[in-house]
N, C-alpha and C positions, 0 to 999 in steps of 0.2 A: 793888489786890490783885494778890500774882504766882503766876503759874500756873506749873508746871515738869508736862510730861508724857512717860510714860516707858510703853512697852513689856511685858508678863509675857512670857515664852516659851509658845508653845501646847505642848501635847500632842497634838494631833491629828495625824494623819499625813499628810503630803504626798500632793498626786496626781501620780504615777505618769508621766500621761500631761494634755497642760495641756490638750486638747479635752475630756479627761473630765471636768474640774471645770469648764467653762463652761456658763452656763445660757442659753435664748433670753431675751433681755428681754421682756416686755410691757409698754404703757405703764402696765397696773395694777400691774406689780412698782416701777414707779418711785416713789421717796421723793419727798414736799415737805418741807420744813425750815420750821422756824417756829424765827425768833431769840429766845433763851433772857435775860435777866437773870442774867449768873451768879452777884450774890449772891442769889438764888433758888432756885441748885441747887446749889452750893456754901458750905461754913461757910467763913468767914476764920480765918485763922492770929491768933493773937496778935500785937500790937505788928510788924503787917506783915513779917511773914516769909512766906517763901514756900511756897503751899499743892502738894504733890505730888498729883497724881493716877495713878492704874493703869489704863492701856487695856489692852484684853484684845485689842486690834489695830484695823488699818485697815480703812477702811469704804468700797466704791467709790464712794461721792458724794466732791465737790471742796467746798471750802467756798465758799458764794457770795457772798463778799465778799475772800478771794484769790483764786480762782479757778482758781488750779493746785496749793492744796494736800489730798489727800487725809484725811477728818476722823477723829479717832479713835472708838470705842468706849469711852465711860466708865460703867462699871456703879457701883450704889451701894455704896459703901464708907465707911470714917470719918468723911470730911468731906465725904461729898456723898450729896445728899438724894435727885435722881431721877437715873436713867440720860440718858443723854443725850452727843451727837457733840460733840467735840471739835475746834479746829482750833488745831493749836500754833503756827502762824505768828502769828493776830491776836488770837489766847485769846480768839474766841467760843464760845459755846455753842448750840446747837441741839437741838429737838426734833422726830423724824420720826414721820411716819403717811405711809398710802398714802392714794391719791387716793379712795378708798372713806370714809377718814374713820379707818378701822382703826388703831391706832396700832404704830407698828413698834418700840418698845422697850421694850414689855413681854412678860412670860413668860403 
């Protein structure tokens, strides 16, 4: 399967000032990643072509199998079943929760 992943533009408005958008971390704010099957959370294309994906942006975790690429945000759309992180360099897919067990990509 080929993955192509692309960008929306936000709406939201820039900070101002880059100390005011920074939060303190705690280790409970921190995500674990649980590796994904993407034909699990993704539908395939027809006669392999390549499936598009819409991230609604980047997500400060790295992917832990490149390790220096930052994952995307892929909400459910068309052809894809759960939300779930992105990394366009090795086209894994991942699901977060916090170390509580809480899952972090749901509403």
């Amino acid at each position: 399967m080929s993955l192509l992943a692309f960008e929306t533009p936000s709406n939201s408005a820039s900070v101002s000032h880059p100390a005011l958008g920074r939060r303190h971390r705690h280790a409970e704010d921190s995500l674990l990643l649980d590796e994904l099957n993407p034909h699990a959370v993704i539908d395939q294309a027809p006669h392999d072509q390549a499936v598009t994906l819409t991230s609604v942006g980047t997500v400060r975790e790295a992917c832990p199998k490149c390790l220096h690429t930052h994952l995307n945000l892929i909400l459910r759309q068309h052809n894809v079943r759960a939300a779930h992180l992105f990394c366009a360099q090795c086209h894994s897919c991942f699901d977060a929760h916090y170390a509580s067990g809480t899952p972090a990509l749901t509403i």
